[in-house]
PyMOL Python script that loads the backbone (N, CA, C, O; Angstrom):
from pymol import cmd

cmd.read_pdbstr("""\
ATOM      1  N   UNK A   1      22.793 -10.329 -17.653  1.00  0.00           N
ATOM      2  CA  UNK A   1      21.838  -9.834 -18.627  1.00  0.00           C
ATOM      3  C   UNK A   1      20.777  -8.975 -17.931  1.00  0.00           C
ATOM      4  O   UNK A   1      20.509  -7.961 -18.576  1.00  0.00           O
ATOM      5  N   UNK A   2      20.183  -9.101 -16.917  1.00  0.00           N
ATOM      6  CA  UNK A   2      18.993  -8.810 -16.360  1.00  0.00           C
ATOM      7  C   UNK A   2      19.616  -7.467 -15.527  1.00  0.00           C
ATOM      8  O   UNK A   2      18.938  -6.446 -15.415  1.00  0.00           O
ATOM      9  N   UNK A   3      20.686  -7.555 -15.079  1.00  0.00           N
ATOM     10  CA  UNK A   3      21.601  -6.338 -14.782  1.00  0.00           C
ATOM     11  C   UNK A   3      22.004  -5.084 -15.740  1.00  0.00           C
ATOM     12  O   UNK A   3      21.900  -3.871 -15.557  1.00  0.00           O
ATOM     13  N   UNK A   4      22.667  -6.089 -17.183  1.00  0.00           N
ATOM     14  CA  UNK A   4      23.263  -5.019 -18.090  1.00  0.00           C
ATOM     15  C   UNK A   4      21.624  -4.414 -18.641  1.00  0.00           C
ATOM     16  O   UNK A   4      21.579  -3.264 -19.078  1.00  0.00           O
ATOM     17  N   UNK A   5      20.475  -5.159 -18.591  1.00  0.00           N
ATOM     18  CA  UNK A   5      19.365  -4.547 -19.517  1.00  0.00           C
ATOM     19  C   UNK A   5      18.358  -3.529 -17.951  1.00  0.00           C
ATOM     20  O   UNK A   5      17.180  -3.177 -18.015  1.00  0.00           O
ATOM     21  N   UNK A   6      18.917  -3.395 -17.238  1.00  0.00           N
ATOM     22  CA  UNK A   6      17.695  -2.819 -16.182  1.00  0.00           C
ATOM     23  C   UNK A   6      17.351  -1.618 -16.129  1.00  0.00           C
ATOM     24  O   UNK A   6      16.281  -1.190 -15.695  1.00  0.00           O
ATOM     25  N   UNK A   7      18.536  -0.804 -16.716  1.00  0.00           N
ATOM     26  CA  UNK A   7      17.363   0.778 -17.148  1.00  0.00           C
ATOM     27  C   UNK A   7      16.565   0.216 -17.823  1.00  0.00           C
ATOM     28  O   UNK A   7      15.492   0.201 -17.220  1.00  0.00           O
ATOM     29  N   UNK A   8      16.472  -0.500 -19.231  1.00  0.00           N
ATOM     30  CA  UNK A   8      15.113  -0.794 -19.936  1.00  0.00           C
ATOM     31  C   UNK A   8      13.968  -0.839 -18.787  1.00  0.00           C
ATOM     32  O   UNK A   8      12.995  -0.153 -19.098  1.00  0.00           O
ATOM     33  N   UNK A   9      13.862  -1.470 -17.563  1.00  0.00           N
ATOM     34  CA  UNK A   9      12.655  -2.276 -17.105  1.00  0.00           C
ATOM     35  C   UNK A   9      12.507  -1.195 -15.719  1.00  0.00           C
ATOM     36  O   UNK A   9      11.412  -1.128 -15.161  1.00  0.00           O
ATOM     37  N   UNK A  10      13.439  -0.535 -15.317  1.00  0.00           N
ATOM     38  CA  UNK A  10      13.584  -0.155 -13.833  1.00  0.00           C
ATOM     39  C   UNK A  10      12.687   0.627 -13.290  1.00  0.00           C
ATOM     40  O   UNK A  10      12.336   0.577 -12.111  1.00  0.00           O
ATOM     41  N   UNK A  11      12.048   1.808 -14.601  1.00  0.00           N
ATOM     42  CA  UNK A  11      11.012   2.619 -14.035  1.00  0.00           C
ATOM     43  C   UNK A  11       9.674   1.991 -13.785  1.00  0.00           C
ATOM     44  O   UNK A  11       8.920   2.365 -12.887  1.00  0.00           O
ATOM     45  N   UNK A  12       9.355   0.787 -14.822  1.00  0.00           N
ATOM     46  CA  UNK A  12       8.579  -0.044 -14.422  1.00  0.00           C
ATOM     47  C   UNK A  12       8.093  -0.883 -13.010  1.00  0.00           C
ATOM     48  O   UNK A  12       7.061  -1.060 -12.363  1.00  0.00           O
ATOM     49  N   UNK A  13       9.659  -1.315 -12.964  1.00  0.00           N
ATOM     50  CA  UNK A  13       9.577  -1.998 -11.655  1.00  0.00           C
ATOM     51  C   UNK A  13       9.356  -1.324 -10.621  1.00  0.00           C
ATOM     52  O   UNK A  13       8.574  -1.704  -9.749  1.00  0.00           O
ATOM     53  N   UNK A  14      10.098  -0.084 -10.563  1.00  0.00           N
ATOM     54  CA  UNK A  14       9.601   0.545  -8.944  1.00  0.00           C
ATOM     55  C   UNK A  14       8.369   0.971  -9.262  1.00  0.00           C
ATOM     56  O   UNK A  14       7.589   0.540  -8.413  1.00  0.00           O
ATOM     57  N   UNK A  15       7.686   1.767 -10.276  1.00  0.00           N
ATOM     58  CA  UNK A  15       6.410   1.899 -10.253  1.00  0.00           C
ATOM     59  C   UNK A  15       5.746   0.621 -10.105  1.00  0.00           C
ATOM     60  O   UNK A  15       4.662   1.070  -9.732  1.00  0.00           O
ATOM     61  N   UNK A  16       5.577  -0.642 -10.115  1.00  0.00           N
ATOM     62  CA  UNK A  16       5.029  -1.962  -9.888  1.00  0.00           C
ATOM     63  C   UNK A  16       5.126  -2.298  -7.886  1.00  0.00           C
ATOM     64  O   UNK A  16       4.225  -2.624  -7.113  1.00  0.00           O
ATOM     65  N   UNK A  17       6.252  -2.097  -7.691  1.00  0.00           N
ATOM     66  CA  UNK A  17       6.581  -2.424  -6.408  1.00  0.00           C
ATOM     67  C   UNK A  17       5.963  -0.867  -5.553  1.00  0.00           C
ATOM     68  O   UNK A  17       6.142  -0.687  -4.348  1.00  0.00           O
ATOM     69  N   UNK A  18       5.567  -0.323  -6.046  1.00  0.00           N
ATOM     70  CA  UNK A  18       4.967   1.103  -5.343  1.00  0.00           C
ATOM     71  C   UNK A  18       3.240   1.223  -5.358  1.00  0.00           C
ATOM     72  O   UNK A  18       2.470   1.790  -4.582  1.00  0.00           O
ATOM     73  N   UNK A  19       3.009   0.431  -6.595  1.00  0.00           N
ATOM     74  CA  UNK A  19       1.715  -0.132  -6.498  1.00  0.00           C
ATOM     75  C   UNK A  19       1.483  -1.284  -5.642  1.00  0.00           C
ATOM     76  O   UNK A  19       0.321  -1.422  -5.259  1.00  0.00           O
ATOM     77  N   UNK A  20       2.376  -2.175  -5.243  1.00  0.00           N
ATOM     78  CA  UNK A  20       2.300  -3.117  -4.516  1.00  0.00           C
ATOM     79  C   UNK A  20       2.001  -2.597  -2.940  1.00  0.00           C
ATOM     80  O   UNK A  20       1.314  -3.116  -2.061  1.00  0.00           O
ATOM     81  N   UNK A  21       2.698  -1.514  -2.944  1.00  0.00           N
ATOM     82  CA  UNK A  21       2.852  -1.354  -0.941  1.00  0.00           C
ATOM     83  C   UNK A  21       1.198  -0.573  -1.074  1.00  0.00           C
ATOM     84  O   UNK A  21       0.358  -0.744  -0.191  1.00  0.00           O
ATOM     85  N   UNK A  22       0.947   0.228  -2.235  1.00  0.00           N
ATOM     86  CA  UNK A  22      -0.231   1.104  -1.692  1.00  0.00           C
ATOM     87  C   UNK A  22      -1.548  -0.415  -2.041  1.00  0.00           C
ATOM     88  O   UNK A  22      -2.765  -0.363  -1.861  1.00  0.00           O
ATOM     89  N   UNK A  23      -1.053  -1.133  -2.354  1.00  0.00           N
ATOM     90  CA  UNK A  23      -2.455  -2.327  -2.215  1.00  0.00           C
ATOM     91  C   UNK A  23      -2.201  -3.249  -0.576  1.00  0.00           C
ATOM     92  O   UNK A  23      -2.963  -3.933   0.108  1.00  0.00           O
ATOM     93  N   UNK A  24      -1.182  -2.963  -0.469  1.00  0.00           N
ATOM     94  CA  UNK A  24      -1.425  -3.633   1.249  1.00  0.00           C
ATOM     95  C   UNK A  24      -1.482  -2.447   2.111  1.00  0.00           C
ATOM     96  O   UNK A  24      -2.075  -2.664   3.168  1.00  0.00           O
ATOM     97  N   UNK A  25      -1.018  -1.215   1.956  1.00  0.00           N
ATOM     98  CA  UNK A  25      -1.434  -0.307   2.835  1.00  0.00           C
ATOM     99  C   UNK A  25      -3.552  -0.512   2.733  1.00  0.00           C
ATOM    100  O   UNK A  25      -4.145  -0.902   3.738  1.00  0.00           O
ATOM    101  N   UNK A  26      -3.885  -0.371   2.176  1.00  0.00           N
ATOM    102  CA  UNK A  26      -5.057  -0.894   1.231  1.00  0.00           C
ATOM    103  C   UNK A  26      -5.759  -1.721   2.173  1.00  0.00           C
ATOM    104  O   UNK A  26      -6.583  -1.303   2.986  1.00  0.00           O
ATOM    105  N   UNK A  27      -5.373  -2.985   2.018  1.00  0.00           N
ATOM    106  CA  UNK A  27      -5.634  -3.973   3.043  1.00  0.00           C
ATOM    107  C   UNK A  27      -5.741  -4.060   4.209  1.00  0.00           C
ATOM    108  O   UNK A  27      -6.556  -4.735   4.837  1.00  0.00           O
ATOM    109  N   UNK A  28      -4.534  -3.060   4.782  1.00  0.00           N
ATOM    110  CA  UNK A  28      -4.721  -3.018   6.426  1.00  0.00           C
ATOM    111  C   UNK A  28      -5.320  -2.223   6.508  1.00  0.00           C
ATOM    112  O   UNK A  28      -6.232  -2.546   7.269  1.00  0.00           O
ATOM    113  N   UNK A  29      -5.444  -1.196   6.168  1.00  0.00           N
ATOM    114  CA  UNK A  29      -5.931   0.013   6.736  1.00  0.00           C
ATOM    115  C   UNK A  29      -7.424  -0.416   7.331  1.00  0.00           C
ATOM    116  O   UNK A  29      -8.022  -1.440   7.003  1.00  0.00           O
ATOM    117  N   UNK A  30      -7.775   0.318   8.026  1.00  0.00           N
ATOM    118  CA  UNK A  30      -8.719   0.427   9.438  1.00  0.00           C
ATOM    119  C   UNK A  30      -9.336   1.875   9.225  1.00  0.00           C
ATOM    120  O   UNK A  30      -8.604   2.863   9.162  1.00  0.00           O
ATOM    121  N   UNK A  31     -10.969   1.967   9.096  1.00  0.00           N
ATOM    122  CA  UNK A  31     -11.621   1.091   8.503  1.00  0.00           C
ATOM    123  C   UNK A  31     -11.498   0.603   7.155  1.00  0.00           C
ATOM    124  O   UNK A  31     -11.141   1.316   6.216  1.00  0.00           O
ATOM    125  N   UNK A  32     -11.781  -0.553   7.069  1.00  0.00           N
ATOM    126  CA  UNK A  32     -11.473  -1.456   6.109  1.00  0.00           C
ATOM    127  C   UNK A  32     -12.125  -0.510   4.255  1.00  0.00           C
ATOM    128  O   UNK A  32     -13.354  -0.437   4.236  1.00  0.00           O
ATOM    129  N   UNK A  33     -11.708  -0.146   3.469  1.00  0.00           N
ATOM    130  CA  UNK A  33     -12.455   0.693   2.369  1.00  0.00           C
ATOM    131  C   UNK A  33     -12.105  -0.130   0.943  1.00  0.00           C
ATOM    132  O   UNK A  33     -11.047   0.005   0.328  1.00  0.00           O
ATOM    133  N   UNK A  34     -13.355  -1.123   0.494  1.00  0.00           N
ATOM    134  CA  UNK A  34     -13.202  -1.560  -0.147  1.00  0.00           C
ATOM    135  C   UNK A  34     -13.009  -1.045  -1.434  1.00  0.00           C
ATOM    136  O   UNK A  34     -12.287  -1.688  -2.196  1.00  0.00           O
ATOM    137  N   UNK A  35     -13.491  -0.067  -1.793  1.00  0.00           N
ATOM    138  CA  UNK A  35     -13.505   0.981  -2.994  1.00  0.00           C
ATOM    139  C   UNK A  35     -12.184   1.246  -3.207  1.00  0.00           C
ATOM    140  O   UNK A  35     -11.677   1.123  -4.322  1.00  0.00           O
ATOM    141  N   UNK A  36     -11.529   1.627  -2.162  1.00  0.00           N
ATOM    142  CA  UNK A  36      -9.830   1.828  -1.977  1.00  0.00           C
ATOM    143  C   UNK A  36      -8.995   1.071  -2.449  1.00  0.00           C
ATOM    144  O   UNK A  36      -8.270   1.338  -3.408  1.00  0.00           O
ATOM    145  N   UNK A  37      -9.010  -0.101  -1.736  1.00  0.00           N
ATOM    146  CA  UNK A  37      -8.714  -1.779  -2.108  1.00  0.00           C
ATOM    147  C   UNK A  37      -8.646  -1.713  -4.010  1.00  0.00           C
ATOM    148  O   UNK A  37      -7.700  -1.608  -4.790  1.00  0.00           O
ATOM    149  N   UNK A  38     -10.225  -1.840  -4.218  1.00  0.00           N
ATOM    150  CA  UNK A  38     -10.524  -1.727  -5.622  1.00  0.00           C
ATOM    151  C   UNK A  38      -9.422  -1.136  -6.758  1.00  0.00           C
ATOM    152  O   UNK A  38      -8.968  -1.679  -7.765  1.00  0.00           O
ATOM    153  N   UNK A  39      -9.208   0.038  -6.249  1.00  0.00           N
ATOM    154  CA  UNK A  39      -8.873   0.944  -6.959  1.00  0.00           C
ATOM    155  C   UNK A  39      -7.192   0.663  -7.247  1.00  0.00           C
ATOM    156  O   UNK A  39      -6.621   0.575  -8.335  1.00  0.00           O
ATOM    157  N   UNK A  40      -6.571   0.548  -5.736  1.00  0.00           N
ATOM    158  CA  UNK A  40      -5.151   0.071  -5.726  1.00  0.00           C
ATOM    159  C   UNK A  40      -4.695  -1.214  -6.514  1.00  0.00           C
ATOM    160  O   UNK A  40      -3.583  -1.450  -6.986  1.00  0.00           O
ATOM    161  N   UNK A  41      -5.949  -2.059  -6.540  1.00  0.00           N
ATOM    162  CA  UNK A  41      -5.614  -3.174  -7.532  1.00  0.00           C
ATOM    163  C   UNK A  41      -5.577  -3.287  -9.000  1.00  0.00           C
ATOM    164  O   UNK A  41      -5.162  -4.238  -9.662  1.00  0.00           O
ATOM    165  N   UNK A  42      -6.143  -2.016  -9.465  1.00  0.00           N
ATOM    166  CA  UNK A  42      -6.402  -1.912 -10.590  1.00  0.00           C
ATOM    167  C   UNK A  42      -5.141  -1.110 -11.271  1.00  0.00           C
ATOM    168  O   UNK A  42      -4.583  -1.219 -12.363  1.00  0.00           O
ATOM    169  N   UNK A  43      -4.917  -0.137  -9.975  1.00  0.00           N
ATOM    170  CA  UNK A  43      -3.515   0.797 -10.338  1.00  0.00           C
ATOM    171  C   UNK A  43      -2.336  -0.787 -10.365  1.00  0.00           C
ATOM    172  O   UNK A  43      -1.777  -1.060 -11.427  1.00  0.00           O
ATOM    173  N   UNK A  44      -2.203  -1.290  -9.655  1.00  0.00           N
ATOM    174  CA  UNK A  44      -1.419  -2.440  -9.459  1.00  0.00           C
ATOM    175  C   UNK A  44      -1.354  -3.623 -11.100  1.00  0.00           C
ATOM    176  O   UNK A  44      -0.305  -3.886 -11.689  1.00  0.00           O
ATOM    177  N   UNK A  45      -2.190  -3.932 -11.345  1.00  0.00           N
ATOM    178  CA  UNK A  45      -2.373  -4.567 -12.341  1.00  0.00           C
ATOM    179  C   UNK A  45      -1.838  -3.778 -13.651  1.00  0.00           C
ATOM    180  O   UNK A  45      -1.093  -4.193 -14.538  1.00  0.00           O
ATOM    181  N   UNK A  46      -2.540  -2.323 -13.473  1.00  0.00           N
ATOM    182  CA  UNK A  46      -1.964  -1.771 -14.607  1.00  0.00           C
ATOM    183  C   UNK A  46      -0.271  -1.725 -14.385  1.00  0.00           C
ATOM    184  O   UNK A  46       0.389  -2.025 -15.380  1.00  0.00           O
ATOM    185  N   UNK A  47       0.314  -1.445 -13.408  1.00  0.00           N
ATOM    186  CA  UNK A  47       1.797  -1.592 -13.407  1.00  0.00           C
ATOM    187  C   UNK A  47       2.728  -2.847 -13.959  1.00  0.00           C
ATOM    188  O   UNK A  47       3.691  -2.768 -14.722  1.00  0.00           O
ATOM    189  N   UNK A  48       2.119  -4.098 -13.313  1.00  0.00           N
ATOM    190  CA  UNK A  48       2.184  -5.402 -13.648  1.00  0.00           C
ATOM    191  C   UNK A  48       2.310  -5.507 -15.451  1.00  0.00           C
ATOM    192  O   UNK A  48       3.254  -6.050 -16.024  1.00  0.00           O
ATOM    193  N   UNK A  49       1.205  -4.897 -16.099  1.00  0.00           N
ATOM    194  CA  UNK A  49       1.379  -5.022 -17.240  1.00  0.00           C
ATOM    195  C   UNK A  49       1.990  -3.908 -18.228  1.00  0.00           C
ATOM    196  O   UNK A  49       2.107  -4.072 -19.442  1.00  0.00           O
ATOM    197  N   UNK A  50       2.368  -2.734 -17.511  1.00  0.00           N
ATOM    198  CA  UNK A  50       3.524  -2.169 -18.114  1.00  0.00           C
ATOM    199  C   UNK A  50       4.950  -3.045 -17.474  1.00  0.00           C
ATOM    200  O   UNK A  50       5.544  -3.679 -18.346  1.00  0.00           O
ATOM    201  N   UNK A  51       5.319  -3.102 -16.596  1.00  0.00           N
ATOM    202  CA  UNK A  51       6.022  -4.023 -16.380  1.00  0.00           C
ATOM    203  C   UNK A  51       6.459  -4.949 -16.992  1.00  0.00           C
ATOM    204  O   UNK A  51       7.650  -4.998 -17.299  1.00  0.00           O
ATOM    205  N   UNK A  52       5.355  -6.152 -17.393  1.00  0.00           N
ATOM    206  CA  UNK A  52       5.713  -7.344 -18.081  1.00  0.00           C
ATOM    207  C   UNK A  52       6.111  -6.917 -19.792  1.00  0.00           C
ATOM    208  O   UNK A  52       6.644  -7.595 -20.670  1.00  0.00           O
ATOM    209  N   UNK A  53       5.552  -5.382 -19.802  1.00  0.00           N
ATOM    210  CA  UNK A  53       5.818  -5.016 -21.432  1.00  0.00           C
ATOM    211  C   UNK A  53       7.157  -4.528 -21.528  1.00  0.00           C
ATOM    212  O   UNK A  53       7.873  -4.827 -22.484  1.00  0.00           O
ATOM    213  N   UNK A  54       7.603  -3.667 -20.427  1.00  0.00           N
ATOM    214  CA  UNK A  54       9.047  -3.612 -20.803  1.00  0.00           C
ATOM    215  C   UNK A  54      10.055  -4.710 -20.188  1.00  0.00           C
ATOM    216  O   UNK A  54      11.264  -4.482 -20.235  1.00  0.00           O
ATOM    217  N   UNK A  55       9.516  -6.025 -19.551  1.00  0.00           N
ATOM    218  CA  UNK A  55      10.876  -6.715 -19.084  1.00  0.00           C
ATOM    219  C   UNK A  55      10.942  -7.814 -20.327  1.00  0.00           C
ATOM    220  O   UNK A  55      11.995  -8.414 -20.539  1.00  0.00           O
ATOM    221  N   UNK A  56       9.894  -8.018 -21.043  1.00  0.00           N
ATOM    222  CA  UNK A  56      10.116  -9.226 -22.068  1.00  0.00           C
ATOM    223  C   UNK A  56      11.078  -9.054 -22.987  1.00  0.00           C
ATOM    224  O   UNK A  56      11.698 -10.082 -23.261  1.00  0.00           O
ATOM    225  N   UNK A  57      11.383  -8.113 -23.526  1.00  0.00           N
ATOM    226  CA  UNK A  57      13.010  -7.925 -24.095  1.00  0.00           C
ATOM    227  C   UNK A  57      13.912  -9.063 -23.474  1.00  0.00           C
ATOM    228  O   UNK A  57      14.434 -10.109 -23.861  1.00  0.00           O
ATOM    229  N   UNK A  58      13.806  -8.125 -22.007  1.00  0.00           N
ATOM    230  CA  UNK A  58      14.859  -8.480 -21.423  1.00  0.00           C
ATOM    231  C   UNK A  58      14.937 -10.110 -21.368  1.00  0.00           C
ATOM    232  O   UNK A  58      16.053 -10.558 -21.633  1.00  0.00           O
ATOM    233  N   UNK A  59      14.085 -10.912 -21.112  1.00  0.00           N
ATOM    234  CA  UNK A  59      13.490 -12.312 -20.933  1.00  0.00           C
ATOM    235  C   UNK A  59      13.791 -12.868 -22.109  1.00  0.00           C
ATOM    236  O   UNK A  59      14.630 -13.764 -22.017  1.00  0.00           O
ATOM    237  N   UNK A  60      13.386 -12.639 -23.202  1.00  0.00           N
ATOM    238  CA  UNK A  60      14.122 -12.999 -24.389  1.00  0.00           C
ATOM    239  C   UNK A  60      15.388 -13.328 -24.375  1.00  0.00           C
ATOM    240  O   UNK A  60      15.841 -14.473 -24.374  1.00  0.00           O
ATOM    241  N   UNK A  61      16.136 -12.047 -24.360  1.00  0.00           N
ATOM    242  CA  UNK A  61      17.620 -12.045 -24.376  1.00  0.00           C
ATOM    243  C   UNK A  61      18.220 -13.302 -23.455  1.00  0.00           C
ATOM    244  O   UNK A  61      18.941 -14.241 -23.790  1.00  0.00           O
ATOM    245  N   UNK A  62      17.659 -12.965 -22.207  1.00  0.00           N
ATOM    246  CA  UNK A  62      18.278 -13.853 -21.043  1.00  0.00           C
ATOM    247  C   UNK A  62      17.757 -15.374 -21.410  1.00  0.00           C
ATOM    248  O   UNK A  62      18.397 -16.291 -20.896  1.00  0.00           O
ATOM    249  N   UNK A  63      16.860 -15.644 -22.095  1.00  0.00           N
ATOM    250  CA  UNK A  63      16.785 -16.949 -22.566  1.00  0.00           C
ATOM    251  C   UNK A  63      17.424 -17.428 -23.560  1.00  0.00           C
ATOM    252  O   UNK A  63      17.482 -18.621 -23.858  1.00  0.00           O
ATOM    253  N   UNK A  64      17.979 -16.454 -24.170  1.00  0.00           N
ATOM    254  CA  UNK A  64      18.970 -17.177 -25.357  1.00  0.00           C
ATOM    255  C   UNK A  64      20.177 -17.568 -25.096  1.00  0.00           C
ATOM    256  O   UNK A  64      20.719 -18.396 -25.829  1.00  0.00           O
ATOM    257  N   UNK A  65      20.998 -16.885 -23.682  1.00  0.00           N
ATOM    258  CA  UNK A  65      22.165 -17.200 -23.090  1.00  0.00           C
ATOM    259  C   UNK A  65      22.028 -18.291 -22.484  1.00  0.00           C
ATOM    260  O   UNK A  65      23.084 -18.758 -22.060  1.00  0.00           O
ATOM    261  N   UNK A  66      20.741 -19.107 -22.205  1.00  0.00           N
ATOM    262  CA  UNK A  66      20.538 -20.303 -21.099  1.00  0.00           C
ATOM    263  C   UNK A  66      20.352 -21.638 -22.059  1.00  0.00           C
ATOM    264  O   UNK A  66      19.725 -21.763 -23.112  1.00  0.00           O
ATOM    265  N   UNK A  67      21.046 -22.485 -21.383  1.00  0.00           N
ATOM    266  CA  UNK A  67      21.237 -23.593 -22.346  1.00  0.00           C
ATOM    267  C   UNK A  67      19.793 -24.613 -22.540  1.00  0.00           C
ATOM    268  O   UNK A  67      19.018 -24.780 -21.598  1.00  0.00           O
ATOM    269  N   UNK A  68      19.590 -25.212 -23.820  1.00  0.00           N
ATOM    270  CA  UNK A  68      18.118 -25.606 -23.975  1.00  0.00           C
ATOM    271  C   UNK A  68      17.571 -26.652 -22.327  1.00  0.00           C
ATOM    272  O   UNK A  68      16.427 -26.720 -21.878  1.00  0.00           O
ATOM    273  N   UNK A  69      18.810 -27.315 -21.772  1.00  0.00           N
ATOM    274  CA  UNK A  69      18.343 -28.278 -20.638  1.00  0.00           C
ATOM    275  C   UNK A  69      18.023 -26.839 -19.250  1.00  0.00           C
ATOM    276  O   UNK A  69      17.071 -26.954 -18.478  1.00  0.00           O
ATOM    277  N   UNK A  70      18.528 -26.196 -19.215  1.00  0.00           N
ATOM    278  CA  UNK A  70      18.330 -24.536 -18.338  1.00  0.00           C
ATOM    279  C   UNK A  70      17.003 -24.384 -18.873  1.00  0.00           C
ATOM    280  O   UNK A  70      16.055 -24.815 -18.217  1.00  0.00           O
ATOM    281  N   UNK A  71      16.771 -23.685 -20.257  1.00  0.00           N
ATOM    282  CA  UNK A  71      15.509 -23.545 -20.456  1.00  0.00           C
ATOM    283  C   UNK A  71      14.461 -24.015 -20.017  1.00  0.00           C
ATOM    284  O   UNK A  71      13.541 -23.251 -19.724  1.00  0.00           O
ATOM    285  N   UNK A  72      14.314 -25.696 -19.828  1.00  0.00           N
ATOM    286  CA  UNK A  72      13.683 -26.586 -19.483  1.00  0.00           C
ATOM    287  C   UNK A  72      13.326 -26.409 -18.476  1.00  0.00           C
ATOM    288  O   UNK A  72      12.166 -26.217 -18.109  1.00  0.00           O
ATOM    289  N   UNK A  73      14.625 -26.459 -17.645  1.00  0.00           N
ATOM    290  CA  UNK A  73      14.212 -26.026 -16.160  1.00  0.00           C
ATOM    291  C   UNK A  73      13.610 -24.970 -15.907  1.00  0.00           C
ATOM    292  O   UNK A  73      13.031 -25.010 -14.821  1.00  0.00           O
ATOM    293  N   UNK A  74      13.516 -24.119 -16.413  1.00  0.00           N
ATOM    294  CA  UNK A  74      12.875 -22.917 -15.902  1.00  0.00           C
ATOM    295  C   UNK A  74      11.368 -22.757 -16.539  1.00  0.00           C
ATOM    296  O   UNK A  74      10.394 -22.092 -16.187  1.00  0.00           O
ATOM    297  N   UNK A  75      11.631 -23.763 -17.753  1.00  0.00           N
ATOM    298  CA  UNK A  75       9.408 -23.859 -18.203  1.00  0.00           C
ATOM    299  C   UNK A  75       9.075 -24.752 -17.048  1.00  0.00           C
ATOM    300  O   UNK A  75       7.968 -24.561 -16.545  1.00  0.00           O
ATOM    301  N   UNK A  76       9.801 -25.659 -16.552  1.00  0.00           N
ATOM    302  CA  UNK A  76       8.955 -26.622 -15.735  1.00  0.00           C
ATOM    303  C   UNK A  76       8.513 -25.978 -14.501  1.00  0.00           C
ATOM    304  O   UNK A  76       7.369 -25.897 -14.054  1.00  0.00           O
ATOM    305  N   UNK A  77       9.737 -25.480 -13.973  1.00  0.00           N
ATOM    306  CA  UNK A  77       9.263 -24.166 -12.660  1.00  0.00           C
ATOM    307  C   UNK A  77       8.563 -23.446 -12.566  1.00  0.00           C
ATOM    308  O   UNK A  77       8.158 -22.991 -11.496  1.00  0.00           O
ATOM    309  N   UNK A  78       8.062 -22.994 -14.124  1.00  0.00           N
ATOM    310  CA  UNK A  78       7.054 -22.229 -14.142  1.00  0.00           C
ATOM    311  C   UNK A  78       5.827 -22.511 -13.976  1.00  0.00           C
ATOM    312  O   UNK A  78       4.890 -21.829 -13.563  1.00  0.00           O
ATOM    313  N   UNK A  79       5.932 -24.084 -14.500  1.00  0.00           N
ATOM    314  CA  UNK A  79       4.841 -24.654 -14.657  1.00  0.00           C
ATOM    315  C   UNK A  79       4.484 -25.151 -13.321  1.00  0.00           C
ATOM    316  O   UNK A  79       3.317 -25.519 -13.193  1.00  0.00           O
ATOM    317  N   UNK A  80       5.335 -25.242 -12.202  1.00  0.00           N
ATOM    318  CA  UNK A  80       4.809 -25.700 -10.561  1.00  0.00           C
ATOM    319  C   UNK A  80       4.302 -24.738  -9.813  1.00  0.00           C
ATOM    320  O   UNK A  80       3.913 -24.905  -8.657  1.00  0.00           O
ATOM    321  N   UNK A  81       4.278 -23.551 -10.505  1.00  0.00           N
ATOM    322  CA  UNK A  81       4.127 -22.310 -10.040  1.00  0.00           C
ATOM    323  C   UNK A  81       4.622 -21.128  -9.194  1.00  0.00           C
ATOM    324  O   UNK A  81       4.123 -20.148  -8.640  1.00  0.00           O
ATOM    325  N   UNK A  82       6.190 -21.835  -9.398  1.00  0.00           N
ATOM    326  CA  UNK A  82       7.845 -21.262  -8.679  1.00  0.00           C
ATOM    327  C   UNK A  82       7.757 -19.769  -9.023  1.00  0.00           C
ATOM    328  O   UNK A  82       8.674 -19.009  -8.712  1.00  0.00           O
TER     329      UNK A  82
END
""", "prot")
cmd.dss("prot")
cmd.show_as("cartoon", "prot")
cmd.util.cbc("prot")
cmd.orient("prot")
């Protein structure tokens, strides 16, 4: 499922994971520029939540193929913070 649906989510994701490297480039960088930091996190977050807007389709779907004791397992995991 998460395969057959990933054009839906894909431009998301690499834009998410591209916000991710420029918030640790961010971090290391020397001298330290918190404004920088700032800014990358905010670009980051905003990705995160285009992200989470186009993968919930997909999350849906893939929860309806998983059996209610599967389901379970995977609220409880969520809930340990897996």
């Amino acid at each position: 499922m998460l395969e057959a649906e990933r054009p839906d989510y894909a431009e998301e994701l690499a834009a998410l994971r591209a916000a991710g490297k420029t918030v640790d480039a961010a971090m290391a960088h020397e001298p330290f520029d918190a404004a920088a930091l700032r800014t990358a996190l905010a670009e980051w977050s905003a990705r995160w939540a285009a992200f989470n807007n186009a993968f919930t389709g997909t999350m849906v779907h893939a929860m309806q193929a998983v059996s209610p004791a599967g389901r379970a397992q995977i609220a409880a995991a969520r809930q340990q913070g897996r």
